[in-house]
Every structure is written in C-alpha cells, then in structure tokens.
C-alpha positions as CSV (number, residue, x, y, z in Angstrom):
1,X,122.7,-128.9,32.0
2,X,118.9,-129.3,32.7
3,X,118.3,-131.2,29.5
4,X,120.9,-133.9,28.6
5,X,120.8,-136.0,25.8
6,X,122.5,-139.6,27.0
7,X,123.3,-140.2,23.2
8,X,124.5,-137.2,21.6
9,X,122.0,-136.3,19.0
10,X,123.2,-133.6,16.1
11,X,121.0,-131.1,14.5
12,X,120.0,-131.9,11.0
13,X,119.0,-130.0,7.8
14,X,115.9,-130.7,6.2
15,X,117.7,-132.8,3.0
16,X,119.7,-134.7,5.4
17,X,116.8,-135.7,7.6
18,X,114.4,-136.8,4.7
19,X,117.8,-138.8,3.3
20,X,117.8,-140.6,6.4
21,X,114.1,-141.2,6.9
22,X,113.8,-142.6,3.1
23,X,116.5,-145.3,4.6
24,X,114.4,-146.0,7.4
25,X,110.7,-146.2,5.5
26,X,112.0,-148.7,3.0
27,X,112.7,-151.0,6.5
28,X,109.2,-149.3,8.3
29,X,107.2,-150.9,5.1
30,X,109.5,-154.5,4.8
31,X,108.8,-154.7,8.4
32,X,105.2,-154.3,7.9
33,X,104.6,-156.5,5.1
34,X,106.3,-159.5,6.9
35,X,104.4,-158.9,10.4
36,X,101.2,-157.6,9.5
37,X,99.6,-154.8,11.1
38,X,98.6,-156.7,14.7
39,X,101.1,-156.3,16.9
40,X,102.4,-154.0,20.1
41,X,104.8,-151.1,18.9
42,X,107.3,-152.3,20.9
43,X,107.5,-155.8,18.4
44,X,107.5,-153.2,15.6
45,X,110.5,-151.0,17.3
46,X,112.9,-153.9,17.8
47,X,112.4,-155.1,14.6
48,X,112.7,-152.3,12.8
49,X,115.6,-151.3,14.7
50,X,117.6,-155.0,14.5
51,X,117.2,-154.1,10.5
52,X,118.5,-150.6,10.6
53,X,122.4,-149.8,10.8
54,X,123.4,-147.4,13.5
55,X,119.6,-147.5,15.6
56,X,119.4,-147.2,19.4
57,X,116.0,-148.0,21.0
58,X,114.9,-146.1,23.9
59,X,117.6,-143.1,23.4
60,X,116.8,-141.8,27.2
61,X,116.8,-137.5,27.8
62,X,117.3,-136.6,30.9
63,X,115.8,-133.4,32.5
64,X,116.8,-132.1,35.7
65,X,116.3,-129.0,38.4
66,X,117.5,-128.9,41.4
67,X,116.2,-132.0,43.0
68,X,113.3,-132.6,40.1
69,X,114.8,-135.0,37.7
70,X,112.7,-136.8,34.9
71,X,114.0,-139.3,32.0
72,X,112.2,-140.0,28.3
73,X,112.8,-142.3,26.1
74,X,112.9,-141.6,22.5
75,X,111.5,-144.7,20.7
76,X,114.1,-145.2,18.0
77,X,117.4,-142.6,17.2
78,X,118.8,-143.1,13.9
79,X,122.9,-142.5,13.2
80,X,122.6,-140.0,16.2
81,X,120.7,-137.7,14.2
82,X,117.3,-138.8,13.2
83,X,114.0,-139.2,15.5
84,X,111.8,-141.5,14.9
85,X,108.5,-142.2,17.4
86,X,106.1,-145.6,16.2
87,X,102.9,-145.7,16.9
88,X,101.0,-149.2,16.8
89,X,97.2,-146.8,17.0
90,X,94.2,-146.8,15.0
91,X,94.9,-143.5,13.6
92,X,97.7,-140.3,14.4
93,X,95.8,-138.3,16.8
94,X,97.2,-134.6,18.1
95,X,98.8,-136.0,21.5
96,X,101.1,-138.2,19.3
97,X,102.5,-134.9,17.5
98,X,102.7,-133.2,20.6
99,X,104.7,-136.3,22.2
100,X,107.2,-135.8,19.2
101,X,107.2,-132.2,19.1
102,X,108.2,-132.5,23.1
103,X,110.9,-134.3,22.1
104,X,112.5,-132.6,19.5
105,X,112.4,-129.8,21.7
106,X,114.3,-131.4,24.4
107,X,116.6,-132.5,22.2
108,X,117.0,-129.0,20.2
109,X,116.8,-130.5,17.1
110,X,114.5,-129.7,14.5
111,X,113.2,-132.0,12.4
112,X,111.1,-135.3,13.4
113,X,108.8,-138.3,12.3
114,X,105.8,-140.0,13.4
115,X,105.2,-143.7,12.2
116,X,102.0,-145.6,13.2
117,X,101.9,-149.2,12.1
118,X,98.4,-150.1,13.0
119,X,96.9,-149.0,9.4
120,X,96.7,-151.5,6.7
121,X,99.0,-148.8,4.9
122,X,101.6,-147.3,7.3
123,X,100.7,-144.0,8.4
124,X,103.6,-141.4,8.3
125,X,104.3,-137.8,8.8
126,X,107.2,-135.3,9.1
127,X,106.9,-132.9,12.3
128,X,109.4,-129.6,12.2
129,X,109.7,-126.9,14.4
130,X,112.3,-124.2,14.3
131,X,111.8,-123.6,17.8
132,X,115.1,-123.2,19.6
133,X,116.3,-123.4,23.5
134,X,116.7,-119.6,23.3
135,X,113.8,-118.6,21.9
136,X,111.8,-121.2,24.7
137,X,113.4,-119.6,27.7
138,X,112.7,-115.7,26.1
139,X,109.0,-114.9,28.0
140,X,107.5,-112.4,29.9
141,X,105.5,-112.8,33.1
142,X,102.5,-111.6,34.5
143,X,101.8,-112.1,38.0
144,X,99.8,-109.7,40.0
145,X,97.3,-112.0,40.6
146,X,99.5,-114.6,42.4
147,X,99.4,-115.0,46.2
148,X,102.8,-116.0,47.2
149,X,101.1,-116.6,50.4
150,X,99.0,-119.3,49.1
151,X,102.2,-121.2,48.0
152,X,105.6,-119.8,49.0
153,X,108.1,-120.2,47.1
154,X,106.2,-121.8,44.0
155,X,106.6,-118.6,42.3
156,X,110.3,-118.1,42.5
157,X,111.3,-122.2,42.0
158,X,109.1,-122.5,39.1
159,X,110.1,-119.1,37.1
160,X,113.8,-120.6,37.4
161,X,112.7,-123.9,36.2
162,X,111.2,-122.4,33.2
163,X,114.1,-120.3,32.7
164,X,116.4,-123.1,32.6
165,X,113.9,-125.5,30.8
166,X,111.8,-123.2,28.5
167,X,108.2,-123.2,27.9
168,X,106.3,-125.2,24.9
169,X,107.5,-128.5,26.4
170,X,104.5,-131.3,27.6
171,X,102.8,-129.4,30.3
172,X,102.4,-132.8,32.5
173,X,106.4,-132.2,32.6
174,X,105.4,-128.8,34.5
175,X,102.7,-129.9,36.6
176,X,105.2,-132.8,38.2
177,X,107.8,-130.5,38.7
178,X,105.5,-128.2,40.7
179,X,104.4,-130.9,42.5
180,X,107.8,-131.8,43.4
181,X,108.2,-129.1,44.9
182,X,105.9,-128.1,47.2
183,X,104.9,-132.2,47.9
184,X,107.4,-134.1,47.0
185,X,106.2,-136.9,48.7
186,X,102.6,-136.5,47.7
187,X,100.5,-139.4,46.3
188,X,97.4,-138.6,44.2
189,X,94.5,-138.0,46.3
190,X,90.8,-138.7,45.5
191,X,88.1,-135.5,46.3
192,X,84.7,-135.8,46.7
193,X,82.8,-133.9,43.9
194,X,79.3,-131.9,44.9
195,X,76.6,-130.5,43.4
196,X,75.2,-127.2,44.2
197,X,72.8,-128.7,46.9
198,X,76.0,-130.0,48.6
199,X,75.4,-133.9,47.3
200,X,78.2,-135.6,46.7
201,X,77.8,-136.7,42.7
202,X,81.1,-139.1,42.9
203,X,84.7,-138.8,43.3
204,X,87.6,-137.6,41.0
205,X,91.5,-137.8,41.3
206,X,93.9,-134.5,42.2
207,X,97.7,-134.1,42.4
208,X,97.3,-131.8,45.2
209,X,100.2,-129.4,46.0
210,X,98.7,-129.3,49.5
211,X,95.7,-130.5,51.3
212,X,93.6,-127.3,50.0
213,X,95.4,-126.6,47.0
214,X,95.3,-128.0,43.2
215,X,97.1,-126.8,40.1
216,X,96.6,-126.6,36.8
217,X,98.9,-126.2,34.1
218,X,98.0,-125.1,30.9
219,X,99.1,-123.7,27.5
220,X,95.8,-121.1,26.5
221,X,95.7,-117.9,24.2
222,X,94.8,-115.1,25.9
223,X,91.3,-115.3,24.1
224,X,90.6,-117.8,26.3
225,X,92.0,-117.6,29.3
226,X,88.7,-115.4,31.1
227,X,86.3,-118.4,29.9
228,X,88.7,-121.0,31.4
229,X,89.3,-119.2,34.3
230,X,85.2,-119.1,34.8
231,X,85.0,-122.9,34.6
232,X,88.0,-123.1,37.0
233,X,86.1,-120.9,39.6
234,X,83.2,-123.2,38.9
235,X,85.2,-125.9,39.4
236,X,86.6,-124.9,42.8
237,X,83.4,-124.4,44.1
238,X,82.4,-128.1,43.9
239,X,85.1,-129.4,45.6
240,X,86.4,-128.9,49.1
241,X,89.4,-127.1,47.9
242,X,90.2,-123.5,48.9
243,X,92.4,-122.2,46.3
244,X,93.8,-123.2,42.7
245,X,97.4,-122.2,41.4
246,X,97.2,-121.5,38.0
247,X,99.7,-121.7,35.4
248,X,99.2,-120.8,31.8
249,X,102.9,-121.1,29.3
250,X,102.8,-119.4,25.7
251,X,105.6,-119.1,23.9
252,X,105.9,-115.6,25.0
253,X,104.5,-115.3,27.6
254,X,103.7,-116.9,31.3
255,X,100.9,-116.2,33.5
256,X,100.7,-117.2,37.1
257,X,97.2,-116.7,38.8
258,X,95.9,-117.9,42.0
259,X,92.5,-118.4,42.3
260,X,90.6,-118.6,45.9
C-alpha cells in the first residue's frame, strides 16, 4: 500500500467524532488551566494524552513509492478513530489546517481537529473534508508543454506516484519525492541571484533536480497559472539556471510544464 497507517485508524461519522472530541476538550481545558498557556506543545501533548483513555502520541503514517518512502506523525490519535493536531502558536494560521487536512487525507478519514494552546482561551476548530482516496487519484493531465528531454523519466515516475498517492496532499510531499528521484542523493544547493545588470544581489537556497534544473510544485487555479508562470520566467532569468520543471496539482486536474 503507498499510504499505511501503523495504527489502524477507522472512519468516523460526524456525531461520533464530536462525541469523542467533547471527551477530549474537557481534558484540552483541565490541562490548560493547571499549566497555563507557556509551554512547548509537546508538554501539552503528553499531558493531555497521560489523562486521556485509549491516546497514542505520535501515531506514525507511512508513505511509500518505489524507493521514496516518508513517515508523519499524527500528534495525538484518540480510540483509533479520532485526530487531534496541538498547536502551542500565537494564533491558527492556514498552514496549520492544511497540516491537518494532509493528514486526514492520508489517513482517509474524514473528520479532524486543530487545538492551539497558546491563547489565554484554547483555540479550537473542527476541519472536515469528504475527500476520498478515489476521488484524489481521479485527474486528468495536460502535458504538451513538458520536455521529457529536459528530465527523463520525471514524467512517467511522477504520474504513477500521483496515481497511487493522489493529489491534494502537502505539496512539499511532491516536491521530495521528485527530488528523489531524479537526485536522490542531492543536498540543497545555494544560487547566486542577479539583477538585470548581471550583479549578484545575494544568494538563495534550491533543491535542484540537477545542476541546471529546479522544480516547483504547486496547487494554482487555472486563473492564475499564466501570471505565475510570468514570474517563474522572471525568475529563471536571474539565476544561472537553464530550465524549471513545473508542476501544478488540482483536484482534477495535473499540469506538467517545462519552462526553459
């Protein structure tokens, strides 16, 4: 399987998730009230979890393709059926749904909630997608614009891992994966950056599929992909690059681009 679940985790309906999650907010706010609001999450998630009956810290899913394999940790798994991910942050912000989201997805379950202890009143929120595996892995592709020359291979490897894995999942999960595979013993290298008069203006850090070649990953309506793909030609031509392989993932549909 490309997305295993070390702990099984079972789907939920919505009544049986907020049933569990009332359990687990009446420990969320004890625990709060007799630490404060001061400390790391990770003080927050083994406390909360030493008070909760049938809690696992950490609940690992593992993803894996060929020889690409990558483990998360879910911060706190409740009777095998509940997520919970704790935030210790000044506020929610959109990356800590999407961190959720990502899991829930991996997991194929569909309901979710974000706790953040920082706040002098915990901050809480259900997340819920009805996103399945299925409809993840159903996508079209466009790719007339691809140069299969520029990357061999790419093309092929990372339609199959997309097929297996299904799109809407963290794109930095995509972007290592490429990388993988075309360097998979590549470190990150630092480029010098130059201005039009051919200065160099400072430095800034690539994952380079090859010595020439970047990639970007990214998860754009189709509104917007001609005004990105204008700033990624701009972007190109500041840097001593040769080509970009881009990736853009909607939920219907994929588009691979190379641009030179």
């Amino acid at each position: 399987m490309p997305i295993s679940t070390r702990d099984p985790i079972a789907c939920t309906s919505q009544k049986e998730f907020s049933e569990i999650a009332y359990r687990v907010m009446g420990v969320v706010f004890e625990v709060h009230r007799d630490l404060g609001r001061l400390f790391d999450e990770r003080i927050y998630q083994r406390e909360i979890a030493e008070r909760l009956p049938n809690a696992r810290l950490e609940s690992p899913i593992d993803v894996t393709f060929d020889s690409f394999a990558k483990t998360y940790l879910v911060d706190l798994l409740v009777e095998n059926k509940a997520i919970f991910e704790l935030k210790a942050a000044e506020a929610i912000a959109p990356r800590h749904r999407a961190q959720l989201l990502h899991y829930l997805l991996l997991a194929n379950v569909n309901h979710g909630k974000l706790i953040n202890m920082r706040p002098d009143w915990v901050e809480h929120e259900f997340l819920n997608t009805t996103l399945t595996h299925a409809d993840r892995t159903c996508f079209s592709i466009e790719d007339r614009d691809w140069d299969e020359g520029v990357v061999p291979g790419l093309k092929e490897w990372i339609v199959s891992f997309l097929r297996d894995i299904g799109v809407g999942l963290d794109l930095s999960l995509y972007e290592e994966a490429a990388v993988h595979y075309c360097a998979p013993n590549s470190s990150i290298t630092r480029l010098d950056i130059r201005n039009r008069m051919g200065r160099i203006i400072g430095t800034q850090e690539f994952h380079l599929l090859a010595a020439d070649l970047a990639l970007r990953v990214s998860a754009l309506s189709s509104d917007n992909l001609v005004e990105f793909e204008q700033h990624l030609r701009r972007f190109l031509e500041h840097t001593s690059l040769c080509s970009i392989a881009w990736i853009n993932l909607t939920r219907s549909h994929v588009h691979l681009r190379t641009l030179s």
